[in-house]
Backbone as ProteinMPNN parsed JSONL, in Angstrom:
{"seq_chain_A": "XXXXXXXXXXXXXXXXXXXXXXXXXXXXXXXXXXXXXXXXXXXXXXXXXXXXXXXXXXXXXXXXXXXXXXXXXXXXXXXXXXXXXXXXXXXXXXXXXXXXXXXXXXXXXXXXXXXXXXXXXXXXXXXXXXXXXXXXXXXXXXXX", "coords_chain_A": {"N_chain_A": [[0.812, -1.202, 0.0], [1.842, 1.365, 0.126], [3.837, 1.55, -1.624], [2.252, 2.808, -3.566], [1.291, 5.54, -2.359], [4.187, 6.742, -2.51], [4.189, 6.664, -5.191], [2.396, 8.125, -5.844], [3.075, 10.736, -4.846], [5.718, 11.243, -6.35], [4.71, 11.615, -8.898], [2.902, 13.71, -8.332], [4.486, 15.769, -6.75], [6.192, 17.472, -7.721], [4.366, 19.421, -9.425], [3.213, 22.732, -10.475], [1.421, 25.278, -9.49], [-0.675, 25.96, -10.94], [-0.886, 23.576, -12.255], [-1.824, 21.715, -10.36], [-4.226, 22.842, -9.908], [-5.807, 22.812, -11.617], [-8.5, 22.202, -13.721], [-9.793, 19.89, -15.834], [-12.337, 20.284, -16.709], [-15.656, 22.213, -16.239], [-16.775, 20.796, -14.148], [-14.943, 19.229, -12.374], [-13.083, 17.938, -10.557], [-9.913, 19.158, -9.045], [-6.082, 18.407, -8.701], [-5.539, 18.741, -6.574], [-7.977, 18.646, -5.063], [-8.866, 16.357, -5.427], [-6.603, 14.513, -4.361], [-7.621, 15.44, -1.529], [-9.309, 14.523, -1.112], [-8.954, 11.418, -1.671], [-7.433, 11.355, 0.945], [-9.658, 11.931, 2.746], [-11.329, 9.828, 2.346], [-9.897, 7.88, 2.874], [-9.764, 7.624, 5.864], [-12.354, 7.283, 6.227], [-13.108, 4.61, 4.932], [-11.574, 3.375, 6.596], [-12.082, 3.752, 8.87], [-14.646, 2.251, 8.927], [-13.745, 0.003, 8.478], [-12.337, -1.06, 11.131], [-14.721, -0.787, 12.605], [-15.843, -2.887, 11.347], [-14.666, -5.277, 11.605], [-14.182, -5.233, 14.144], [-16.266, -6.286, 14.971], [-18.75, -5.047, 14.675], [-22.244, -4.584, 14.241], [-23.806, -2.519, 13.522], [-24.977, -0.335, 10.74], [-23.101, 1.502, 8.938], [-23.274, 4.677, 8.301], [-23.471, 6.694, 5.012], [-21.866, 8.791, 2.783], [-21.41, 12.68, 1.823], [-19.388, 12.76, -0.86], [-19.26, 15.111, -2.59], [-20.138, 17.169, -1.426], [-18.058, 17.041, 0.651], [-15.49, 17.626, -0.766], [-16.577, 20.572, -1.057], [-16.039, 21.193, 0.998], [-13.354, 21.327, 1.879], [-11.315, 22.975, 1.452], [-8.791, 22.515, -0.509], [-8.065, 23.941, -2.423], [-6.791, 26.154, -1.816], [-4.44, 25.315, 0.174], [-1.211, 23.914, 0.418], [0.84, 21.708, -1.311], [2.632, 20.042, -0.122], [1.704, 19.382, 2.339], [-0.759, 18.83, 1.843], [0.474, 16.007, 0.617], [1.771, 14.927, 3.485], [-0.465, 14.817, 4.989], [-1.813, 12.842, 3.793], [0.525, 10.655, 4.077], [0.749, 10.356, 6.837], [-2.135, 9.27, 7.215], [-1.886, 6.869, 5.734], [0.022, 5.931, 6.772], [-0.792, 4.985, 9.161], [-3.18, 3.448, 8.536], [-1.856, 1.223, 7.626], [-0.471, 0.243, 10.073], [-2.746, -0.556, 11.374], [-3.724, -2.283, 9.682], [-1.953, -4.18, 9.516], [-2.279, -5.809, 11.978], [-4.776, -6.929, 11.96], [-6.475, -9.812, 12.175], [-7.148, -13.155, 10.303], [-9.659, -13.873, 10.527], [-10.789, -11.565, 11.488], [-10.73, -9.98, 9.179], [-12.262, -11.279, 7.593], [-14.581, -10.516, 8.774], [-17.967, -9.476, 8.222], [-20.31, -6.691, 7.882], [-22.061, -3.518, 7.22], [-22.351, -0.804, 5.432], [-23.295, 2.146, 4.153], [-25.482, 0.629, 3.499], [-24.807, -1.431, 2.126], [-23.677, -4.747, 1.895], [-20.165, -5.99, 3.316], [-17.034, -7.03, 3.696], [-14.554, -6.764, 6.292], [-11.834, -7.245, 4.947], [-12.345, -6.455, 1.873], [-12.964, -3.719, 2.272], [-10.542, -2.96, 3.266], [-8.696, -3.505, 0.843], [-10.138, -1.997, -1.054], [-9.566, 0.309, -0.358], [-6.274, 0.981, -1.568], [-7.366, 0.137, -4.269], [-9.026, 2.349, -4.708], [-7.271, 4.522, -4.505], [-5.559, 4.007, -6.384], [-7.725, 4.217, -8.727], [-8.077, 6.688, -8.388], [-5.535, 7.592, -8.736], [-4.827, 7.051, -11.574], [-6.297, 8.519, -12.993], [-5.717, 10.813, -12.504], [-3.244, 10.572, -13.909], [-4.233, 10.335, -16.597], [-6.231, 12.4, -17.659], [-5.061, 14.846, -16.162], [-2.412, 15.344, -16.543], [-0.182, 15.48, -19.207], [2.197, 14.201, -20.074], [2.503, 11.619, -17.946]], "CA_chain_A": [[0.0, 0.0, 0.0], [2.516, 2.354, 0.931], [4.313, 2.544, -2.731], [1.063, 4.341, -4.151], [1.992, 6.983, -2.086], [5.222, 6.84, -3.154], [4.007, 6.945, -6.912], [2.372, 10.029, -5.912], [4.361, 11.386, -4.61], [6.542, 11.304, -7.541], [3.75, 12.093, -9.945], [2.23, 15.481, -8.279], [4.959, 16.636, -5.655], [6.745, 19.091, -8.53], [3.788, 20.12, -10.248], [3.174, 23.79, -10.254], [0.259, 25.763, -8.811], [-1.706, 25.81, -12.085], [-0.948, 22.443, -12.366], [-2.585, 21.176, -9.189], [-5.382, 23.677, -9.508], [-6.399, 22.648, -12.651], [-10.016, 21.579, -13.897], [-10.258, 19.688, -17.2], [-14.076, 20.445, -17.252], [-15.634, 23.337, -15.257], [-17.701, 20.2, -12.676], [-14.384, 18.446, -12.407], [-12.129, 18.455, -9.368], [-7.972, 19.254, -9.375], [-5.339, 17.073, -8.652], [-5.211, 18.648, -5.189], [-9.118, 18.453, -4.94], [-8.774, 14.895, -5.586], [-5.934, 14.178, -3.111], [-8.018, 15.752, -0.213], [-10.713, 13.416, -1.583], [-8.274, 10.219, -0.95], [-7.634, 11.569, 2.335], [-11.359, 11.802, 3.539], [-11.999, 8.645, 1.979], [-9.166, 6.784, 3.806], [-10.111, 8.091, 7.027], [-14.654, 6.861, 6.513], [-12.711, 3.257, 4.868], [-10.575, 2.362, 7.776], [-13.163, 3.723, 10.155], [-15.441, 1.115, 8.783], [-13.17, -1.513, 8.451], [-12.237, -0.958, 12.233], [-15.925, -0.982, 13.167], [-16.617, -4.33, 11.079], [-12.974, -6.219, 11.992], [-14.581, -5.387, 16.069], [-17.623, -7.495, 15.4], [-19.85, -3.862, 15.065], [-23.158, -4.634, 13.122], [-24.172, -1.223, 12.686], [-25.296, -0.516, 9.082], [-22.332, 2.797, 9.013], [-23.528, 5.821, 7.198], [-23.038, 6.722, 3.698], [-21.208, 10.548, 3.213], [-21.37, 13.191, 0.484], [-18.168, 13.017, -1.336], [-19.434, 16.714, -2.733], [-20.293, 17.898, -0.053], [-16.688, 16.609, 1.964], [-14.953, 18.434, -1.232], [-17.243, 21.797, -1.337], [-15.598, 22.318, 2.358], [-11.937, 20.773, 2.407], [-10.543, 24.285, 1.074], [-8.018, 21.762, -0.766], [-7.158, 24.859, -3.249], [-5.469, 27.422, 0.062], [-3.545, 24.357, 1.584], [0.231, 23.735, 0.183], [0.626, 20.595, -1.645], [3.414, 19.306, 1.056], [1.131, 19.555, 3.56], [-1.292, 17.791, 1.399], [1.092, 14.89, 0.873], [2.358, 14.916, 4.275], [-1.497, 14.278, 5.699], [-1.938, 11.183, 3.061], [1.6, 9.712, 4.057], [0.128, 9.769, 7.862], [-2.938, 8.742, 7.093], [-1.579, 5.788, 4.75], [1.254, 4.82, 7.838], [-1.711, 4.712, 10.351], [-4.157, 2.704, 7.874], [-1.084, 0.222, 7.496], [-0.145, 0.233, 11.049], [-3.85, -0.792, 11.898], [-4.327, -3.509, 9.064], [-0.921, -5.142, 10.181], [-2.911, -6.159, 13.157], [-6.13, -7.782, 11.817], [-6.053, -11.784, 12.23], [-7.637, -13.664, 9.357], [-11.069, -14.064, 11.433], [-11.438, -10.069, 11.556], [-10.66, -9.627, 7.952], [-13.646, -11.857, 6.793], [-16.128, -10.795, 9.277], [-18.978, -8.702, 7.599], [-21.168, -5.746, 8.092], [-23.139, -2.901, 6.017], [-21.856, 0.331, 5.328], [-24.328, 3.052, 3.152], [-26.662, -0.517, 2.735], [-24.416, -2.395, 1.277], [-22.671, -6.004, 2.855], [-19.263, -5.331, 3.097], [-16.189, -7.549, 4.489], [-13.389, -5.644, 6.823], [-10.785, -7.299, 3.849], [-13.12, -5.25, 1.005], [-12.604, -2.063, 2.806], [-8.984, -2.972, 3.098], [-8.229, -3.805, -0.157], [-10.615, -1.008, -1.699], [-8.178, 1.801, 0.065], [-5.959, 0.517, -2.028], [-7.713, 0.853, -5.764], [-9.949, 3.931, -4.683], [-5.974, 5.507, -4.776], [-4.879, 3.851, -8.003], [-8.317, 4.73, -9.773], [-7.836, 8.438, -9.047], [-4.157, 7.989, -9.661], [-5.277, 6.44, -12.747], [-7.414, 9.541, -13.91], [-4.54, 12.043, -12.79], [-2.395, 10.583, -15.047], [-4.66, 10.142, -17.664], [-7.005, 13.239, -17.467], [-4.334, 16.388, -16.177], [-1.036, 14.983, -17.342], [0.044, 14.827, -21.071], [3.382, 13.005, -20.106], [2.495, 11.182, -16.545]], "C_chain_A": [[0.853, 1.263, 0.0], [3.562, 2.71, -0.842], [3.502, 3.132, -3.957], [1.132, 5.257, -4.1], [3.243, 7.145, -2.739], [5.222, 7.703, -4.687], [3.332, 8.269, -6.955], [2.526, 11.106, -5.35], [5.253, 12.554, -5.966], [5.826, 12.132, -8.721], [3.018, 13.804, -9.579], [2.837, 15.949, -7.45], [5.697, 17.883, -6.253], [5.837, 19.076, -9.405], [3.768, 21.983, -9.882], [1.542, 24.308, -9.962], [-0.697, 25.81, -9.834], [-1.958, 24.536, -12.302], [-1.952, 21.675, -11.461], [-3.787, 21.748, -8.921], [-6.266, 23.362, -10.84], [-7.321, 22.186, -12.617], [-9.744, 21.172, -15.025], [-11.898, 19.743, -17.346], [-14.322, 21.335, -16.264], [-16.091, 22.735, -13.502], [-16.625, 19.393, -11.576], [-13.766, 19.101, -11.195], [-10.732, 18.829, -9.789], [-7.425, 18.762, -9.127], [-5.542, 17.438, -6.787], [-6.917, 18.341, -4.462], [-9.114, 16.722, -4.75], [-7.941, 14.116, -4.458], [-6.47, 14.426, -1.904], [-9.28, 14.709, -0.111], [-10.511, 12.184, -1.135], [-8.078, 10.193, 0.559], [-8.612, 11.336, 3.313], [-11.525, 10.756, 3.352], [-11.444, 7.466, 3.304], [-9.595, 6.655, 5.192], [-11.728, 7.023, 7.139], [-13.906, 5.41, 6.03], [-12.142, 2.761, 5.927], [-11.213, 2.241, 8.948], [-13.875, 2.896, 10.147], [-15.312, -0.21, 8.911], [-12.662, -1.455, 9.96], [-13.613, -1.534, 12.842], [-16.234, -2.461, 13.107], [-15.695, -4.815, 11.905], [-13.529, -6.376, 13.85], [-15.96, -6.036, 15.8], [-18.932, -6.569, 15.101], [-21.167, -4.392, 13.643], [-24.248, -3.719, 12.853], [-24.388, -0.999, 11.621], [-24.538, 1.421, 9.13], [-22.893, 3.429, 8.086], [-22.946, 5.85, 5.84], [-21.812, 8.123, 4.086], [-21.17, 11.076, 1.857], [-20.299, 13.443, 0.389], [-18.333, 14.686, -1.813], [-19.068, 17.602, -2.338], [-18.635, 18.176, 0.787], [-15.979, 17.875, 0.775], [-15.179, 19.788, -1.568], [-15.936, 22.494, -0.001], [-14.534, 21.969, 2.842], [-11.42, 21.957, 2.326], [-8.937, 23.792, 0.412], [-7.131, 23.114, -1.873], [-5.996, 26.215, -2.711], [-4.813, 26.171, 0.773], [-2.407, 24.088, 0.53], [-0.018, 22.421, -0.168], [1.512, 19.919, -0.882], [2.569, 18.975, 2.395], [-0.673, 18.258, 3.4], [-1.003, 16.267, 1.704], [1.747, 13.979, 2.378], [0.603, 14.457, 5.069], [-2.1, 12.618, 4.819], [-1.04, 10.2, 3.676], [1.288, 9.503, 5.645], [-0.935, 9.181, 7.905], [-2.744, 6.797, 6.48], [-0.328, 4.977, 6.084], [0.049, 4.227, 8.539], [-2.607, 3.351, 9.768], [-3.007, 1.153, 7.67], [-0.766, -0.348, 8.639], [-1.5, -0.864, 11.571], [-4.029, -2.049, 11.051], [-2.953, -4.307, 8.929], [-1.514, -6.091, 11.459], [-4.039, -7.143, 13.359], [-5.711, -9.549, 11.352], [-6.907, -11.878, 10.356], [-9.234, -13.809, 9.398], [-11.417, -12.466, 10.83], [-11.504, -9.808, 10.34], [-11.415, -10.08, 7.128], [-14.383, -11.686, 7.918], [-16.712, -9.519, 8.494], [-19.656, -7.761, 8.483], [-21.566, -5.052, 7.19], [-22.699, -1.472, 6.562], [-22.568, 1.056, 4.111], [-25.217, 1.791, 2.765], [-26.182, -1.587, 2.006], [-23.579, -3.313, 2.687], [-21.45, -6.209, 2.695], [-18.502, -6.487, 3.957], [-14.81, -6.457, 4.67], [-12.209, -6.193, 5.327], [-11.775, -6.71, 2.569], [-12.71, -4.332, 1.492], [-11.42, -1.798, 2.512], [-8.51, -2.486, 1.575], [-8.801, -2.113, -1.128], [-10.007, 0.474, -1.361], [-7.52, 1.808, -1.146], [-6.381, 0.655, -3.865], [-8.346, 1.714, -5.996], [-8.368, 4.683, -5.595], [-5.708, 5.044, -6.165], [-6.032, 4.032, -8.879], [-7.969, 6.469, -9.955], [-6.199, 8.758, -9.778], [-4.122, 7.962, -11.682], [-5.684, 8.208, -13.557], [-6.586, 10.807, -13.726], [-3.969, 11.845, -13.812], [-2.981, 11.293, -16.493], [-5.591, 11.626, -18.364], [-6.142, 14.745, -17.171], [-3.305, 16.379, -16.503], [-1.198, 14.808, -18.467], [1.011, 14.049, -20.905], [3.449, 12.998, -18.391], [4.175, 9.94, -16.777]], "O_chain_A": [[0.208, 2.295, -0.184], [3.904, 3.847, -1.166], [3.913, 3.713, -4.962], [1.115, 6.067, -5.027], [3.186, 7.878, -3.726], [5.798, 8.693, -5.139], [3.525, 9.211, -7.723], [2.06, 12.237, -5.488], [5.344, 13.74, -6.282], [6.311, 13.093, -9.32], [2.745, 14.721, -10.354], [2.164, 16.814, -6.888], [5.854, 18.964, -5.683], [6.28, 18.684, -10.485], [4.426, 22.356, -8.911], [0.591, 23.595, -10.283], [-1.826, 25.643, -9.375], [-3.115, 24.192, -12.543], [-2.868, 21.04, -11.984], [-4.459, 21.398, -7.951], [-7.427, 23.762, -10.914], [-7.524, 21.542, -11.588], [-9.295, 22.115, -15.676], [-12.485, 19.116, -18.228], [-13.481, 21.451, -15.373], [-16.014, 23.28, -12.402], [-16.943, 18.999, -10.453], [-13.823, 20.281, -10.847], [-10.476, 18.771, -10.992], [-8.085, 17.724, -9.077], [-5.656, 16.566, -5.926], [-6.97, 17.817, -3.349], [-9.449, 16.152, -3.712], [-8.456, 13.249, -3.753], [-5.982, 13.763, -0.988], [-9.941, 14.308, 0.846], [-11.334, 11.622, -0.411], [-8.442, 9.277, 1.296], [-8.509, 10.745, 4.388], [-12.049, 10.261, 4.35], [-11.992, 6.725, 4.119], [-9.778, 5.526, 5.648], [-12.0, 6.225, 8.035], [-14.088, 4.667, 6.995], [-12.274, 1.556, 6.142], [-11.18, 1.344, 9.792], [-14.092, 2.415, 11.259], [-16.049, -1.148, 9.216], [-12.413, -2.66, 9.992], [-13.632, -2.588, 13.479], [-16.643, -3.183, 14.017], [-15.98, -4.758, 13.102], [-13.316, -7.337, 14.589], [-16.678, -6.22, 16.783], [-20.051, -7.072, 15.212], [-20.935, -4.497, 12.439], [-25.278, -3.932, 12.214], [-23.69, -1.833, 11.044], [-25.266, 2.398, 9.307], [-23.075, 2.875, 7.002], [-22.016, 5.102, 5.538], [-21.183, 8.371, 5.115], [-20.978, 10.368, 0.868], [-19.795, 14.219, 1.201], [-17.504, 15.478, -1.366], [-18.231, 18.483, -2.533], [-18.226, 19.203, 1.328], [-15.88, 19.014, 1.231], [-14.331, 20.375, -2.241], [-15.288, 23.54, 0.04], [-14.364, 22.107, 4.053], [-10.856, 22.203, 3.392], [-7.956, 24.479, 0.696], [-5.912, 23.185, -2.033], [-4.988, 26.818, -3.081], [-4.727, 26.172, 2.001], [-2.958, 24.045, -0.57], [-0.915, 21.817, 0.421], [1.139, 18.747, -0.899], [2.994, 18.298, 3.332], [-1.296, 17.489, 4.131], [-1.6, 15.495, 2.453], [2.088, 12.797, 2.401], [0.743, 13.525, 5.861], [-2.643, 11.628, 5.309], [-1.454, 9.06, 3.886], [1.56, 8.345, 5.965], [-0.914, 8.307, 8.771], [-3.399, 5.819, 6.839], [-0.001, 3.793, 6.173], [-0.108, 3.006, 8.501], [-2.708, 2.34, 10.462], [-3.556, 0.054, 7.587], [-0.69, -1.573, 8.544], [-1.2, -1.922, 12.123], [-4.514, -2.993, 11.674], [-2.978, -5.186, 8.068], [-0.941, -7.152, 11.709], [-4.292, -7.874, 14.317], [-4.974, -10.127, 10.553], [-7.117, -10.978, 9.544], [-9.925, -13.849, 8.38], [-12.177, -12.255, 9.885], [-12.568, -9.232, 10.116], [-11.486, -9.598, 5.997], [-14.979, -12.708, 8.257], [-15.948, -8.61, 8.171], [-19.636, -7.929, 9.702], [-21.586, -5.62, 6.098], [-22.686, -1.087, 7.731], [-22.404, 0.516, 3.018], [-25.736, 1.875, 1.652], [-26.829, -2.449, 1.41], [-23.136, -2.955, 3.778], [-21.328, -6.811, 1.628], [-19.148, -6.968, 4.888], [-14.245, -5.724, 3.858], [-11.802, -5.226, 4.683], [-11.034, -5.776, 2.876], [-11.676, -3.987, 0.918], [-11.024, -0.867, 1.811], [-8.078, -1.378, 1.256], [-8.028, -1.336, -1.688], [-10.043, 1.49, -2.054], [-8.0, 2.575, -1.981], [-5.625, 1.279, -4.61], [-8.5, 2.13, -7.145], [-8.293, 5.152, -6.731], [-5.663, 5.887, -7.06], [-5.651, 4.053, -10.049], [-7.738, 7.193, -10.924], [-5.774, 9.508, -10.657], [-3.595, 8.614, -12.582], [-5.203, 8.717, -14.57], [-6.643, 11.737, -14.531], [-3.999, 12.674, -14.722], [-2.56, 12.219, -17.186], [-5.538, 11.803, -19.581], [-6.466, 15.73, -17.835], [-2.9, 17.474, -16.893], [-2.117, 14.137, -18.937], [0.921, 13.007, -21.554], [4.039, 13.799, -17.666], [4.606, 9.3, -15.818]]}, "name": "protein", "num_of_chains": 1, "seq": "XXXXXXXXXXXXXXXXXXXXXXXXXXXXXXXXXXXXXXXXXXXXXXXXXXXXXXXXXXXXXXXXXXXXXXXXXXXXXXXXXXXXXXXXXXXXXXXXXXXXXXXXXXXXXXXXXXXXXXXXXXXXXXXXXXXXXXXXXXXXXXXX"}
Protein backbone atom coordinates (compact mmCIF):
# COMPACT_ATOMS: atom_id res chain seq x y z
CA UNK A 1 0.00 0.00 0.00
CA UNK A 2 2.52 2.35 0.93
CA UNK A 3 4.31 2.54 -2.73
CA UNK A 4 1.06 4.34 -4.15
CA UNK A 5 1.99 6.98 -2.09
CA UNK A 6 5.22 6.84 -3.15
CA UNK A 7 4.01 6.94 -6.91
CA UNK A 8 2.37 10.03 -5.91
CA UNK A 9 4.36 11.39 -4.61
CA UNK A 10 6.54 11.30 -7.54
CA UNK A 11 3.75 12.09 -9.94
CA UNK A 12 2.23 15.48 -8.28
CA UNK A 13 4.96 16.64 -5.66
CA UNK A 14 6.74 19.09 -8.53
CA UNK A 15 3.79 20.12 -10.25
CA UNK A 16 3.17 23.79 -10.25
CA UNK A 17 0.26 25.76 -8.81
CA UNK A 18 -1.71 25.81 -12.09
CA UNK A 19 -0.95 22.44 -12.37
CA UNK A 20 -2.58 21.18 -9.19
CA UNK A 21 -5.38 23.68 -9.51
CA UNK A 22 -6.40 22.65 -12.65
CA UNK A 23 -10.02 21.58 -13.90
CA UNK A 24 -10.26 19.69 -17.20
CA UNK A 25 -14.08 20.44 -17.25
CA UNK A 26 -15.63 23.34 -15.26
CA UNK A 27 -17.70 20.20 -12.68
CA UNK A 28 -14.38 18.45 -12.41
CA UNK A 29 -12.13 18.46 -9.37
CA UNK A 30 -7.97 19.25 -9.37
CA UNK A 31 -5.34 17.07 -8.65
CA UNK A 32 -5.21 18.65 -5.19
CA UNK A 33 -9.12 18.45 -4.94
CA UNK A 34 -8.77 14.90 -5.59
CA UNK A 35 -5.93 14.18 -3.11
CA UNK A 36 -8.02 15.75 -0.21
CA UNK A 37 -10.71 13.42 -1.58
CA UNK A 38 -8.27 10.22 -0.95
CA UNK A 39 -7.63 11.57 2.34
CA UNK A 40 -11.36 11.80 3.54
CA UNK A 41 -12.00 8.64 1.98
CA UNK A 42 -9.17 6.78 3.81
CA UNK A 43 -10.11 8.09 7.03
CA UNK A 44 -14.65 6.86 6.51
CA UNK A 45 -12.71 3.26 4.87
CA UNK A 46 -10.57 2.36 7.78
CA UNK A 47 -13.16 3.72 10.15
CA UNK A 48 -15.44 1.12 8.78
CA UNK A 49 -13.17 -1.51 8.45
CA UNK A 50 -12.24 -0.96 12.23
CA UNK A 51 -15.93 -0.98 13.17
CA UNK A 52 -16.62 -4.33 11.08
CA UNK A 53 -12.97 -6.22 11.99
CA UNK A 54 -14.58 -5.39 16.07
CA UNK A 55 -17.62 -7.49 15.40
CA UNK A 56 -19.85 -3.86 15.07
CA UNK A 57 -23.16 -4.63 13.12
CA UNK A 58 -24.17 -1.22 12.69
CA UNK A 59 -25.30 -0.52 9.08
CA UNK A 60 -22.33 2.80 9.01
CA UNK A 61 -23.53 5.82 7.20
CA UNK A 62 -23.04 6.72 3.70
CA UNK A 63 -21.21 10.55 3.21
CA UNK A 64 -21.37 13.19 0.48
CA UNK A 65 -18.17 13.02 -1.34
CA UNK A 66 -19.43 16.71 -2.73
CA UNK A 67 -20.29 17.90 -0.05
CA UNK A 68 -16.69 16.61 1.96
CA UNK A 69 -14.95 18.43 -1.23
CA UNK A 70 -17.24 21.80 -1.34
CA UNK A 71 -15.60 22.32 2.36
CA UNK A 72 -11.94 20.77 2.41
CA UNK A 73 -10.54 24.29 1.07
CA UNK A 74 -8.02 21.76 -0.77
CA UNK A 75 -7.16 24.86 -3.25
CA UNK A 76 -5.47 27.42 0.06
CA UNK A 77 -3.54 24.36 1.58
CA UNK A 78 0.23 23.74 0.18
CA UNK A 79 0.63 20.60 -1.65
CA UNK A 80 3.41 19.31 1.06
CA UNK A 81 1.13 19.56 3.56
CA UNK A 82 -1.29 17.79 1.40
CA UNK A 83 1.09 14.89 0.87
CA UNK A 84 2.36 14.92 4.27
CA UNK A 85 -1.50 14.28 5.70
CA UNK A 86 -1.94 11.18 3.06
CA UNK A 87 1.60 9.71 4.06
CA UNK A 88 0.13 9.77 7.86
CA UNK A 89 -2.94 8.74 7.09
CA UNK A 90 -1.58 5.79 4.75
CA UNK A 91 1.25 4.82 7.84
CA UNK A 92 -1.71 4.71 10.35
CA UNK A 93 -4.16 2.70 7.87
CA UNK A 94 -1.08 0.22 7.50
CA UNK A 95 -0.15 0.23 11.05
CA UNK A 96 -3.85 -0.79 11.90
CA UNK A 97 -4.33 -3.51 9.06
CA UNK A 98 -0.92 -5.14 10.18
CA UNK A 99 -2.91 -6.16 13.16
CA UNK A 100 -6.13 -7.78 11.82
CA UNK A 101 -6.05 -11.78 12.23
CA UNK A 102 -7.64 -13.66 9.36
CA UNK A 103 -11.07 -14.06 11.43
CA UNK A 104 -11.44 -10.07 11.56
CA UNK A 105 -10.66 -9.63 7.95
CA UNK A 106 -13.65 -11.86 6.79
CA UNK A 107 -16.13 -10.80 9.28
CA UNK A 108 -18.98 -8.70 7.60
CA UNK A 109 -21.17 -5.75 8.09
CA UNK A 110 -23.14 -2.90 6.02
CA UNK A 111 -21.86 0.33 5.33
CA UNK A 112 -24.33 3.05 3.15
CA UNK A 113 -26.66 -0.52 2.74
CA UNK A 114 -24.42 -2.40 1.28
CA UNK A 115 -22.67 -6.00 2.86
CA UNK A 116 -19.26 -5.33 3.10
CA UNK A 117 -16.19 -7.55 4.49
CA UNK A 118 -13.39 -5.64 6.82
CA UNK A 119 -10.78 -7.30 3.85
CA UNK A 120 -13.12 -5.25 1.00
CA UNK A 121 -12.60 -2.06 2.81
CA UNK A 122 -8.98 -2.97 3.10
CA UNK A 123 -8.23 -3.81 -0.16
CA UNK A 124 -10.61 -1.01 -1.70
CA UNK A 125 -8.18 1.80 0.06
CA UNK A 126 -5.96 0.52 -2.03
CA UNK A 127 -7.71 0.85 -5.76
CA UNK A 128 -9.95 3.93 -4.68
CA UNK A 129 -5.97 5.51 -4.78
CA UNK A 130 -4.88 3.85 -8.00
CA UNK A 131 -8.32 4.73 -9.77
CA UNK A 132 -7.84 8.44 -9.05
CA UNK A 133 -4.16 7.99 -9.66
CA UNK A 134 -5.28 6.44 -12.75
CA UNK A 135 -7.41 9.54 -13.91
CA UNK A 136 -4.54 12.04 -12.79
CA UNK A 137 -2.39 10.58 -15.05
CA UNK A 138 -4.66 10.14 -17.66
CA UNK A 139 -7.01 13.24 -17.47
CA UNK A 140 -4.33 16.39 -16.18
CA UNK A 141 -1.04 14.98 -17.34
CA UNK A 142 0.04 14.83 -21.07
CA UNK A 143 3.38 13.01 -20.11
CA UNK A 144 2.50 11.18 -16.54
Amino acid sequence: MKDIQIETEKIVGNLSQDELNYRYDKDKWTIKDILVHLADCERIFIYRAMRIARGDKTDLPGFDEKLFSLNANASNRQITQILRELNVLRDSSIAFIETLTEEELNRKGIANGCPMSTRLLVNHIYGHHKHHLTIIKEKYLRNP
